[in-house]
Structure formats: C-alpha cells, structure tokens
VOGU-3710 file (C-alpha; in Angstrom, 3 decimals, decimal comma):
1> xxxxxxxxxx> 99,073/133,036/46,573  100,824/130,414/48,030  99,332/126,935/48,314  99,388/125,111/51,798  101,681/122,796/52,610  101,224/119,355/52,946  102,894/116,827/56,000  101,996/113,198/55,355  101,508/111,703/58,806  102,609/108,125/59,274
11> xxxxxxxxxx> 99,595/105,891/60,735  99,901/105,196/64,525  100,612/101,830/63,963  103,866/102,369/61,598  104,632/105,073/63,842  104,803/103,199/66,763  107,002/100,221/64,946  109,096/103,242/63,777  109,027/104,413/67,160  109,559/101,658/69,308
21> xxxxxxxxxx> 112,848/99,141/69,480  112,025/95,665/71,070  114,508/93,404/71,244  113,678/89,353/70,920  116,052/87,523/73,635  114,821/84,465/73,725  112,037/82,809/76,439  113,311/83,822/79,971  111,406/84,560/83,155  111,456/87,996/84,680
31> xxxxxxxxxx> 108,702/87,768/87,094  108,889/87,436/90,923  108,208/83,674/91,105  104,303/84,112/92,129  102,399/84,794/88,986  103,724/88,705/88,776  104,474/88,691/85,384  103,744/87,018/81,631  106,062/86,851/79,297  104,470/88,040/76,053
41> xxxxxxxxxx> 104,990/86,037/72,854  106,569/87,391/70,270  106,454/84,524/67,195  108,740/81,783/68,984  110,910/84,631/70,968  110,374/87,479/73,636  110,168/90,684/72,744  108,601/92,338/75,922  107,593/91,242/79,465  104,028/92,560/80,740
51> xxxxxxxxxx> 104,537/92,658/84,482  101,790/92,033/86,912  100,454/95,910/87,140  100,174/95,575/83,370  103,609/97,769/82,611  105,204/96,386/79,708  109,164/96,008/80,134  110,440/96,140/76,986  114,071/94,614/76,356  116,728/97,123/75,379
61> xxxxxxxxxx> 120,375/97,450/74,198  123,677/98,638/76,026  125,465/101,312/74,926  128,173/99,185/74,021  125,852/97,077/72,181  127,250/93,936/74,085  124,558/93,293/75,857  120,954/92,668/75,877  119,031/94,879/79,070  115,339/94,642/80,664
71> xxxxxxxxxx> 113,917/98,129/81,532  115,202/98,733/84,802  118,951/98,139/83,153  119,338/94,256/84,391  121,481/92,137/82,169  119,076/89,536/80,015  121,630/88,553/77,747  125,655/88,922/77,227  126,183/88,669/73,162  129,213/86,949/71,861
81> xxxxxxxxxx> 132,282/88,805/71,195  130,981/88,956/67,402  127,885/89,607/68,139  125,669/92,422/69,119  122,550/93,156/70,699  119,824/93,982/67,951  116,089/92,977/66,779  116,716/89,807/67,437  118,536/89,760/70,479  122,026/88,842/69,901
91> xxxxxxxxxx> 123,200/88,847/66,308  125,865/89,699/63,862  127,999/92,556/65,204  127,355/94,655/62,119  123,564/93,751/62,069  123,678/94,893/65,978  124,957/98,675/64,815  122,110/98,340/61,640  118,963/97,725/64,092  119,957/100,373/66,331
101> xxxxxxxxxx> 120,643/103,176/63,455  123,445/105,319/65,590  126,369/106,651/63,799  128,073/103,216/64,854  128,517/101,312/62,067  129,973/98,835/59,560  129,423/100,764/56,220  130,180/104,131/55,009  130,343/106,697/52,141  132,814/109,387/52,652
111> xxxxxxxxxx> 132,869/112,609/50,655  135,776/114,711/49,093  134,266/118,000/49,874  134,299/120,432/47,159  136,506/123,911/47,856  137,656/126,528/45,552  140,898/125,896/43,230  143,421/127,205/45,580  142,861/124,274/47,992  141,572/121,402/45,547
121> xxxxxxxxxx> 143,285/118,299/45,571  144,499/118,798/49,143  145,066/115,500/51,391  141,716/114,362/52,401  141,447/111,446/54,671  138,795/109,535/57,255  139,388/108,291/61,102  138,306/105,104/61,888  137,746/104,054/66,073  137,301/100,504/66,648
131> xxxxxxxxxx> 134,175/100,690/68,681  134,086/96,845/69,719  136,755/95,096/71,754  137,971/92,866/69,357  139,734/93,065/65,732  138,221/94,934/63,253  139,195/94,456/59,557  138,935/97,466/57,068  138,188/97,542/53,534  138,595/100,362/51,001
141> xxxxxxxxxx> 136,820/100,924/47,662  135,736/103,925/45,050  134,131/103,481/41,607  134,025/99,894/41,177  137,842/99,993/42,640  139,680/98,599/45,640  142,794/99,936/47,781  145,354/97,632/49,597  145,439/99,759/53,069  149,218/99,187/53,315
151> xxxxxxxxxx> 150,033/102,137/51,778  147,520/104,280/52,941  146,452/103,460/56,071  148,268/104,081/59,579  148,377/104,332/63,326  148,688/107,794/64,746  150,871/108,125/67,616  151,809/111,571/69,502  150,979/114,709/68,604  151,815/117,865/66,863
161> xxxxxxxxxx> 155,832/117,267/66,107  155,884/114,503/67,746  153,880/112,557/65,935  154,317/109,267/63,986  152,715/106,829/62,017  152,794/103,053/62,080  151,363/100,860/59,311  148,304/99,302/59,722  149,264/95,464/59,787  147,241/93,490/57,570
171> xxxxxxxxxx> 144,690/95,561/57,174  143,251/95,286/60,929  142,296/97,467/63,481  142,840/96,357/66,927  140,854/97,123/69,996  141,094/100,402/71,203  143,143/101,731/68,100  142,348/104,348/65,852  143,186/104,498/61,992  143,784/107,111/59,909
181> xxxxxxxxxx> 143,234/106,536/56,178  144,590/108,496/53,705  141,912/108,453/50,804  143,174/111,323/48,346  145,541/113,768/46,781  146,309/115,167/43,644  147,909/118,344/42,635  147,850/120,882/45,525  149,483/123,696/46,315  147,608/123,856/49,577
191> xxxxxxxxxx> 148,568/120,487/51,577  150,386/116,979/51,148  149,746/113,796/52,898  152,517/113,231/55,148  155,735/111,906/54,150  155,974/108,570/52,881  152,147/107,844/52,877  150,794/107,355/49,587  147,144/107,975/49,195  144,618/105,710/48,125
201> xxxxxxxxxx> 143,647/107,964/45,070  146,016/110,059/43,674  144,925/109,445/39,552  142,986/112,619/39,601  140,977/114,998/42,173  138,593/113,301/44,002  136,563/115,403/44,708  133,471/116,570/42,535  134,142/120,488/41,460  130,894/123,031/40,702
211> xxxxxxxxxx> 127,953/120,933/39,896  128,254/117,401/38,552  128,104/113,822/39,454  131,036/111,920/41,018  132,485/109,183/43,157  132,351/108,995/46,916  134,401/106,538/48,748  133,350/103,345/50,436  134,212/102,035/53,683  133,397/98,925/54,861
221> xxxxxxxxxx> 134,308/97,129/58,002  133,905/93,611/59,405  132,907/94,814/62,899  130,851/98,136/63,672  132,847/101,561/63,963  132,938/104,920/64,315  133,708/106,898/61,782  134,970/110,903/60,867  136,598/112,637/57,743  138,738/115,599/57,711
231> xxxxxxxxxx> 139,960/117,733/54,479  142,889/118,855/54,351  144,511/116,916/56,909  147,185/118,287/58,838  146,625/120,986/61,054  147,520/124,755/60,595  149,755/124,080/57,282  145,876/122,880/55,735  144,749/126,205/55,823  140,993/125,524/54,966
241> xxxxxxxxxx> 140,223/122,697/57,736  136,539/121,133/57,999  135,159/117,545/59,266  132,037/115,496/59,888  131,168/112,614/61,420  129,582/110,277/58,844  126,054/108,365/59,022  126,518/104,335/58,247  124,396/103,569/55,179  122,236/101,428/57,738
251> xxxxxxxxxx> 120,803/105,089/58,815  120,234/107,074/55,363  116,795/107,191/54,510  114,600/108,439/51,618  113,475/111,971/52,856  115,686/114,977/54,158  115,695/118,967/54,003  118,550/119,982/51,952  121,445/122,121/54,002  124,433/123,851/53,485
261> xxxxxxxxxx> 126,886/125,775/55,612  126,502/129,478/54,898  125,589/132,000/52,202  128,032/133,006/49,940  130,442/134,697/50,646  130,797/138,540/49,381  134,447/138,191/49,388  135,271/135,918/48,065  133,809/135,795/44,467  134,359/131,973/43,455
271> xxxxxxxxxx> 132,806/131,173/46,958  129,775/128,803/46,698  127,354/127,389/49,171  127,374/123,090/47,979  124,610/120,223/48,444  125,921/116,331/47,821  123,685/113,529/47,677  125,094/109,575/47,530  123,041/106,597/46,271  123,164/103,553/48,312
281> xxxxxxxxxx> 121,759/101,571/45,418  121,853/101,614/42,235  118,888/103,210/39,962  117,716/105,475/42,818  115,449/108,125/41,741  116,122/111,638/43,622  113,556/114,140/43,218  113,805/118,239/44,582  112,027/121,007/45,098  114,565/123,506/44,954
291> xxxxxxxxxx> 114,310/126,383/46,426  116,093/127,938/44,152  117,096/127,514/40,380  119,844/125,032/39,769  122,366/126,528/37,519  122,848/122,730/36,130  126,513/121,371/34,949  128,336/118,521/33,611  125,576/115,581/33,104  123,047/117,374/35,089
301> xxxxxxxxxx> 120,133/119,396/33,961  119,572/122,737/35,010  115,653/123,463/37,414  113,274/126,034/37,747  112,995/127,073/41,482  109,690/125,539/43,205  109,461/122,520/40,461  110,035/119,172/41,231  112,801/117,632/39,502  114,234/114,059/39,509
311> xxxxxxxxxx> 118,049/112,829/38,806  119,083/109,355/38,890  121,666/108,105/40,978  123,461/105,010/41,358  125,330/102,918/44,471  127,838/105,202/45,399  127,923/107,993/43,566  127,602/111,505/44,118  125,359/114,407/42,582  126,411/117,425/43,709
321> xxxxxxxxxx> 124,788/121,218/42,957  127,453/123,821/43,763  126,068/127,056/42,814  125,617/130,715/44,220  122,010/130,826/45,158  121,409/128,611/48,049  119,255/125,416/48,101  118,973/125,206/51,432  115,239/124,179/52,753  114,617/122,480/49,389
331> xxxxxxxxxx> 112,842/119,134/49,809  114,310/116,048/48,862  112,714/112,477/48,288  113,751/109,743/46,773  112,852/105,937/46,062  115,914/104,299/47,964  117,859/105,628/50,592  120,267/107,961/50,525  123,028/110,284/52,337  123,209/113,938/52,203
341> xxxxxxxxxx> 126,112/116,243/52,617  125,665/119,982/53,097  129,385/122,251/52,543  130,682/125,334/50,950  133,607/125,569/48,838  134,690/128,606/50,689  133,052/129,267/53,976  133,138/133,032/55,346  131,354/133,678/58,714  129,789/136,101/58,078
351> xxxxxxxxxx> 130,055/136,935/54,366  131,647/139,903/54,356  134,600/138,013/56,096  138,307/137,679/54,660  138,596/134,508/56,419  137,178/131,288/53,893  137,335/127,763/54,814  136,028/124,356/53,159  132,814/122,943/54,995  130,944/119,779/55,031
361> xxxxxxxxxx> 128,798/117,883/57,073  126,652/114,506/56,333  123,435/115,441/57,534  120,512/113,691/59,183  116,710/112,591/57,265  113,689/114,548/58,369  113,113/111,296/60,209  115,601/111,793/62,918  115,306/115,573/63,262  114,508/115,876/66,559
371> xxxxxxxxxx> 112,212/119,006/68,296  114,529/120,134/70,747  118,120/120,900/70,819  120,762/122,483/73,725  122,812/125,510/71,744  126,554/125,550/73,211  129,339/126,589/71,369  133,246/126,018/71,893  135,010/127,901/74,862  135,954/131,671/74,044
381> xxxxxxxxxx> 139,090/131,261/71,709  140,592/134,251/74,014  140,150/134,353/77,683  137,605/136,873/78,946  136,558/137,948/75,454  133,088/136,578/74,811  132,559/135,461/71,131  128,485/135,683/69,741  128,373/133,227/66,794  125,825/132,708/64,371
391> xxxxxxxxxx> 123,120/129,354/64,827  121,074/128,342/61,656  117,366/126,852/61,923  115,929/125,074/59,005  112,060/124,381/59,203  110,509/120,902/58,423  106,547/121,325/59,322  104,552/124,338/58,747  103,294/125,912/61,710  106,405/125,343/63,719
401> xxxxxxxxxx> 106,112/127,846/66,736  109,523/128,013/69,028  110,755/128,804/72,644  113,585/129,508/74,355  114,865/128,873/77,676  116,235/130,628/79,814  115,851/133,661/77,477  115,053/134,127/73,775  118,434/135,428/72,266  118,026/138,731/70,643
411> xxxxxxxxxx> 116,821/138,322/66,929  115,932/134,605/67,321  112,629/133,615/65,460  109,097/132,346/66,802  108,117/130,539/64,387  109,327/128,360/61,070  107,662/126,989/58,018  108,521/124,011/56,334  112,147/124,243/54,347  112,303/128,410/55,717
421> xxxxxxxxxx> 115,703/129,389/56,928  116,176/131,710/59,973  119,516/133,025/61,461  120,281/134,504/64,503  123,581/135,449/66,545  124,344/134,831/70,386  126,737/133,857/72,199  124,490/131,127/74,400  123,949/129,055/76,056  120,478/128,130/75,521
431> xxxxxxxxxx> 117,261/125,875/74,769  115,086/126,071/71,692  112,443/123,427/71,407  108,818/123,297/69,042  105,533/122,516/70,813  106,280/118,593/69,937  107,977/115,994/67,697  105,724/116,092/65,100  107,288/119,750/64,206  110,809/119,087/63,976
441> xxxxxxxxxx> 113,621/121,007/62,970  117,397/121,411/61,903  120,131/123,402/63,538  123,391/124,193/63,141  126,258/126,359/65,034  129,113/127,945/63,670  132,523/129,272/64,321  133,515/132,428/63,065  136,684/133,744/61,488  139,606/134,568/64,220
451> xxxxxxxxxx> 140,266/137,898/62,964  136,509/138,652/64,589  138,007/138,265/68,051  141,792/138,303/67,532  143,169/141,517/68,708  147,051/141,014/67,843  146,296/142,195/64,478  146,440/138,474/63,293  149,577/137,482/64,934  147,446/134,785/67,317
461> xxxxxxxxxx> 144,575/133,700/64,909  142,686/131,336/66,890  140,257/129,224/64,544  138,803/129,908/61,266  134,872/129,376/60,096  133,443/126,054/60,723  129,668/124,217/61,116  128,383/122,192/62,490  125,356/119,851/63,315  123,853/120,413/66,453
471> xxxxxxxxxx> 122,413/117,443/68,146  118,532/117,188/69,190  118,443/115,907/72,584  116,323/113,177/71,784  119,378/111,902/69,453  122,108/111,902/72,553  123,663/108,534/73,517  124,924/106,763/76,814  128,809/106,230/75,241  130,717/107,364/72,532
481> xxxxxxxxxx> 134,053/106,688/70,906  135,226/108,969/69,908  139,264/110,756/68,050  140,590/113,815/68,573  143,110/115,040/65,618  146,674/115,390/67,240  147,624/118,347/64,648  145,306/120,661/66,676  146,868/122,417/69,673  143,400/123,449/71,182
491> xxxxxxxxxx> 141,005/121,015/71,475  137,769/121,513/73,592  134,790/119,217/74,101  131,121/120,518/75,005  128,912/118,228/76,912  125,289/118,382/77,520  123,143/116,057/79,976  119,888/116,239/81,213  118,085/114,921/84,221  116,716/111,964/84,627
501> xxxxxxxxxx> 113,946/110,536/87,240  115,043/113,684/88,868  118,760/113,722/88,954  121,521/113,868/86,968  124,017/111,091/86,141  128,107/111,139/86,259  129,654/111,495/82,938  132,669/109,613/82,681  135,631/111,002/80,346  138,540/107,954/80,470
511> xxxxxxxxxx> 141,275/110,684/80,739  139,700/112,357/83,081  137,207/110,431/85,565  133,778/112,054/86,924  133,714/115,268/84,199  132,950/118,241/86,728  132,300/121,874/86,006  128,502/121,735/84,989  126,593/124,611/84,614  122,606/125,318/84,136
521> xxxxxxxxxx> 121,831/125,710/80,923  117,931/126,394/80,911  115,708/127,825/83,557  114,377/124,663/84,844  117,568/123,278/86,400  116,823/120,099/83,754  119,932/120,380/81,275  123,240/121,549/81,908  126,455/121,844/80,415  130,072/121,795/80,499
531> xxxxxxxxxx> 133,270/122,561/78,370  136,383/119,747/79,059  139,985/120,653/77,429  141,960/117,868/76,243  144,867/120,223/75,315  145,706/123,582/75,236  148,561/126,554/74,125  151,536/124,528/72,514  149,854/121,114/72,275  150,250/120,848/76,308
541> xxxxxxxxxx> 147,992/118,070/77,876  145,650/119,004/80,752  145,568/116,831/83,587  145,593/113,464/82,358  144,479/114,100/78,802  145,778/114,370/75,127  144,824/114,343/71,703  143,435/110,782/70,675  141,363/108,670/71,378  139,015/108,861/73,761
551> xxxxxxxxxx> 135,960/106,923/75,560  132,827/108,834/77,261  129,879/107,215/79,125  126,990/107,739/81,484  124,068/105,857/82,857  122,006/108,447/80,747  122,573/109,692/77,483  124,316/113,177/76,997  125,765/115,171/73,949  129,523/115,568/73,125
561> xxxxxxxxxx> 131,022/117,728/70,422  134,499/117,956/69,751  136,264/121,554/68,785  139,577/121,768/67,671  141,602/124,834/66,433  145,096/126,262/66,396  147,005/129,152/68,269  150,392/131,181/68,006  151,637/129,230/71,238  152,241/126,054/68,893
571> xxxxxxxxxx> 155,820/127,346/68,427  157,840/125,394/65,584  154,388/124,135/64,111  152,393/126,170/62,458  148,753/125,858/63,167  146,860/129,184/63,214  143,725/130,265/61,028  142,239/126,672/61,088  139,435/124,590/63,562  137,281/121,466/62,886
581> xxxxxxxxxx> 133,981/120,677/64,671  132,225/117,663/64,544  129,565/115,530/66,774  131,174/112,250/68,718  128,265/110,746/67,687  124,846/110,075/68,105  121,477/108,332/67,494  119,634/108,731/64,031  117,144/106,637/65,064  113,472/107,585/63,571
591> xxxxxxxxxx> 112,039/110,208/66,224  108,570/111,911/64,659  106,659/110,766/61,515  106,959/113,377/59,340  107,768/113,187/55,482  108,168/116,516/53,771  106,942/116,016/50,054  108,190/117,610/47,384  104,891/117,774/45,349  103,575/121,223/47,039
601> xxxxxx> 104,817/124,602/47,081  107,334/126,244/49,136  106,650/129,814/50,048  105,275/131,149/53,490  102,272/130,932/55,477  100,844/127,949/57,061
//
C-alpha cells in the first residue's frame, strides 16, 4: 500500500516575503500634493507607497536592472552605472542580479556534461553576454585552480567560415560583447577547440564519466551576466551538440525534482540517462529518494530505490549518478543550496533511434516551477512537413489535475503525482496549466533525430536529439540578452507573450524591430506565439539579422528560446546531424511554496 504523500506548506507570512519583491528607494513623495497618499515606513527607507484608496504601490525593478520603478512603471530612481536596482534600492551591480534571482548573474558553475567514450574529451566551452553597459571583468577557476583568460578566452566575429576570433584583452568584456571561453579538452577523436586556442583544462577530461564525484567550473564576474555552455563546440564537425543556459548560484536552492533528458536508449547499449548535482558550499548534505536503485561508483555508495540517502558535497563539486534506470522524479533536499543538471550521455529520441547526442540542462528548484507553461517547438526542419515531438511532465504535488487549451493533445495526461513522469507526443502548439501554483510542475520539449523527417535518405539531416527546459509563464521576463552560436546555419527563435490589461505589447528584436507574425496559441485569444529566423540554408542572414548577439524587450514579459541546427545547404562546412536548444533566459524567482520531502514514499495515488 502506498503511504500518502506529504507537501510542507510554507506559512502565509514566509510565503508572502517569498512571494513578494519590495524594493527600499529611499523617502520620496508619490502622492498628488493633497494628502492622497502615505508613504509607508519601512525601517529608515521606503519600501511601498499606500495611496489614498488604500492600494499599495509597491516599488519595482527594470528589466535592465538600471533603474528603480513605482507600479504604474514611473522612474523613482536611476542606479549608478555600478549599481543595480535590488532590496535595497540601488546597490552593488552583482547584489542587483542576486535580489532579483533571474538567470542574470555574477556567479556560475558550469558542467562538462558526461557522453559516451566516442565523444569524451571533446571541446567544451561557455558564452558569456555582458548584460550591463559598462566593462565587465571575467574570472576563471576549477578545483581550487585559476586560468589566465588570455589563452582561452576570445571574441567571436562572423560566422560559419568566416569566422574569427580576437583575444579577450585583459581579461574584460566590453559592453555589448560576447565571450566565448574555452574551458576543456583532452583526448578526442570527436572535436578540437579551434586553432590556436588553448583550453583552460586540458590535464585530463573534465568531465565526470558513469557515476562519481568531480569538478565543475567556476565563473565569476565583476558585473552581472548572462551566461550559456555548449559541448562540443563547433557546429556540424561536433557531432553530438547540446547546451543550457546556466542558473547564477544566487538562484540554486535546497529542494528540486531530479530530471534527465530521456530514457535510455535501446540502441545504443553504453547509452545512459545522467543526474549532476554542484555544492555551493562546502559540507552540504544532499539527501534522495531515488526512484530507482543507484548502481553506486567511484566514492559513492550504491541506494535502494524509495530510501532516503545522503552524500556530502562540497563548494564546487559535482556528484553525478549515470546509470541505466532513470532517477528522474526522485526528490532531492539538501542543507545548503545547490544546482542541478539533468543530461544523457547519449540521447536517442525516441529510443529505438540511431541518432544519439550528449544532453544537459541546469534545471530549476521546486521553488520556481511554475503551474503553467506555453508548449512551442522549433519551426518544421523541412518546409511543409509537420514534425510531432515528444514533451516530458514531471509531477511535484500529489493531486495535480491538468488542462489543455485549445485542445488536449492525443495521449497527454490529466493528472500527475508528486515525482511521476508522463510523456506524450504532438506537434503543438498548446497550453497546459494545474488548477493553481501550489501544484506545480516540470516540462520539457525535445527535438528528435533528423532521419525521423529527413527524406533524402540522410543526405540533408536537419538536427539531431536535443531538450530542453520549457519556461512556466510565470518565469518570462521583459528583456533578455541573449548569443546565438555562429557555427549553426539554422537558427530559429520561438517567442511567447501574453496579454496584459487586455492587450498585447510589441516585442522588440534589435535586428529586426516590432517582431510580427503572431499567432493564437490557446482558445482564449490570451497567449500567442511566433517563430523569428536569424539565419537560414548556407548561413544566409534574414533581413537584418545574423548569428550573435542579440537584445529582446517588451513592456511585458514574454518567453524566448533559441534553436539552432545544421543543413546540407552549408556547402564547404559541414554542419548536418547536430542542433542546440536552450532558454534566453528567465526568472527563477520563488513562485508557490511547495517543498517536496524526501522522508515519504513515492508510488501512486494521492
């Protein structure tokens, strides 16, 4: 008999602090002059201003983070050039990207995803946007050990043969630039760095291989960024292409669902699905309920499935479980924060597929899962030909009942349990949402194979398998920096906004102007979407776009994901039979208040 779940609620007190971002600007007036409004006192500082019909107006950030806004979007406050709007009104730059946990940010752990022998070792390195306006300096380190960026860090200009790649001068970013560093390679038969770069890390393989601890690298920056990783770098030539956007450690937290990117596949026999954890401190307990039995490996000990079992981790190091039987939906909490990575060392969509790529993505806490996401995948690889794909739901609440707009897709589920895994495919677009925040959920689309809609008989193999998170509208924000990767001939962006105060607002694409071309995308005229192509066949720009980097912004927020992949039309540069996928960004602000413990029973029922 299984034994009920439980969901510790959060009081309504922490979950309104939780909940609720005030920023302190400092005493000014907002009312009309005649008594309309009282400023309310916040300890010495503002946080809020009650105005006369008793609405409270609370103070909020831009989506720059420059400035300092009332609720109807007046400017209280311009911040400094290094400073940033935050809790306390206008502070440190970095602190500004802390306070509002986004995937802006000034500290990072990045990841050498684990893959199967043929591509281990490969040239694995990170993009880095300077998200601020003014210099931003950069600072490498992995196991107690820093990197002088000469050598491995440069400026990407052009694209596909064209391209070049300046030295990073003194170790600083400049406004508007984007850096590419070169973390690691050692040993592959499957991809080099480009000529002339030497890595940062080339003493051994980087990454962590089958299950074991290891050593993630740290990024740290003096002003906040966006960051992305990609392994192997380099286009078609890499073969086994897969990226994420990573989570600043300002945003881990101490309670997550454990993901990974697919089931094994039945292909390819050394093919595992992979879970990564990193410690932000040192001495962190980790404790899981897997969901299944971990095999165990070098230094760490093997678990029954459905027992709670606790490994200790320290600041920047990684415990990985790489094993055949899938741990996906096992509960994870821990004493200190922490990040989470979810990846296969050979991906096949579906299983029984030839095709096999790495995967990894850093993945969200429970804490910013949100209760409703928009589903829409790339643009059909081939014109005309309509490509179903599969989307992966991963329950956090028992008791989680489901609803699609404008139609359920065939085979999608009705309800979920807490860490219960359900998998559908269709083509979408569509809505799925819970009956409210305090049943939250993860989701995740996917790209399949190109031989499953390539009919040259592989002479024009668009894409390979790829996942990726999917977004919960609550989690969209108002701009985002964001780098395309100028090895990819094809690359596609999907945007999602919804109304607001009845209407929609103008997304802005700095290539491109007002972004057009929206469609519905549930029945209630609310959300729509649309699909923007930076460039296309043999790395041709459309209109006034390229590969690079890029700006996006609205007056409301909206959701951007980035597609890239490779055709036969890239003549003289090979790039077929690989794609990347990742988020431009987004919010991981706490959204509901629920912490999925590890101390009860998975299983079904409610």
């Amino acid at each position: 008999m299984t034994a009920r779940r439980v969901i510790h609620q959060l009081s309504r007190a922490a979950a309104l602090a939780a909940l609720t971002f005030l920023v302190a600007c400092g005493p000014a007036s907002r009312g009309n002059g005649d008594g309309g409004g009282d400023d309310i006192d916040g300890g010495g500082t503002v946080d809020a201003y009650r105005w006369g019909d008793g609405r409270i107006c609370e103070n909020v950030c831009s989506a720059d983070l420059h400035q300092v806004l009332d609720c109807d979007g007046n400017v209280v406050q311009t911040c400094p050039a290094d400073m940033g709007c935050g809790a306390g009104g206008c502070v440190p730059a970095c602190d500004a990207a802390d306070d509002n946990k986004s995937t802006i940010g000034c500290d990072y752990y990045s990841v050498s995803p684990d893959v199967i022998a043929e591509g281990a070792g490969a040239c694995f390195a990170a993009f880095i946007a300077n998200t601020w306006g003014s210099p931003v300096t950069i600072n490498v380190d992995r196991d107690g050990t820093s990197f002088p960026l000469d050598g491995f860090a440069r400026i990407p200009s052009g694209s596909g043969q064209g391209l070049t790649y300046a030295p990073l001068t003194n170790g600083t970013l400049q406004p508007g630039e984007v850096a590419i560093l070169f973390l690691a390679r050692y040993g592959s038969v499957l991809t080099n760095c480009p000529a002339g770069i030497t890595p940062a890390y080339t003493t051994t393989d980087a990454a962590v291989h089958g299950t074991g601890y290891g050593a993630a690298f740290h990024i740290t920056t003096s002003a906040p960024v966006v960051a992305y990783d990609i392994f192997p770098y380099g286009g078609g030539p890499s073969a086994a292409t897969s990226a994420t956007l990573l989570v600043p450690t300002s945003a881990w937290d101490v309670n997550y669902v454990a993901v990974d990117a697919f089931r094994k596949s039945t292909v390819v026999t050394q093919a595992q699905p992979s879970v990564a954890l990193v410690g932000a401190e040192d001495n962190t307990t980790v404790t899981i309920r897997p969901s299944a039995a971990i095999v165990g490996g070098a230094g760490v000990a093997a678990a029954p499935a459905n027992t709670p079992t606790s490994y200790t981790l320290n600041r920047g190091q990684i415990l990985q479980f790489t094993q055949d039987a899938e741990l996906i939906g096992s509960p994870i909490q821990t004493d200190k924060p922490v990040g989470l990575w979810a990846g296969a060392t050979c991906l096949s969509v579906d299983v029984a597929d030839v095709a096999c790529d790495s995967a990894h993505q850093q993945i969200p806490p429970v804490a910013a899962l949100g209760h409703r996401y928009a589903s829409v995948r790339y643009r059909n690889r081939f014109a005309g030909q309509e490509e179903s794909v599969p989307w992966r739901l991963v329950g956090a609440v028992d008791g989680t009942t489901l609803s699609y707009s404008p139609t359920a897709p065939a085979g999608a589920p009705t309800t979920l349990a807490v860490g219960q895994v359900a998998e559908f495919w269709a083509p979408g677009p569509f809505v799925v949402e819970s009956q409210d925040a305090d049943h939250p959920f993860y989701l995740s689309a996917h790209m399949t194979g190109c031989l499953r809609v390539d009919t040259s008989g592989g002479f024009d193999c668009r894409g390979d398998p790829e996942f990726v998170n999917v977004i919960p509208t609550e989690q969209y924000l108002a701009k985002y920096t964001f780098f395309t990767d100028p090895t990819y001939p094809e690359t596609n962006l999907v945007l999602v906004r919804e109304k607001k105060n009845g209407a929609f607002a103008d997304v802005n694409l700095d290539c491109l102007g007002t972004v057009g071309g929206w469609q519905p995308l549930d029945g209630t005229g609310d959300i729509e979407y649309t699909r923007v192509d930076l460039v296309t066949g043999n790395f041709a720009p459309v209109g006034g776009c390229d590969n690079g980097r890029h700006e996006a912004s609205s007056d409301n927020p909206f959701g951007l994901v980035v597609w890239g992949w490779g055709s036969a039309a890239s003549t003289g540069f090979l790039t077929q039979a690989v794609s990347y996928a990742y988020p431009a960004g987004a919010s991981v602000k706490p959204i509901n208040t629920v912490v999925v413990v590890v101390d009860h029973e998975l299983g079904g029922g409610n």
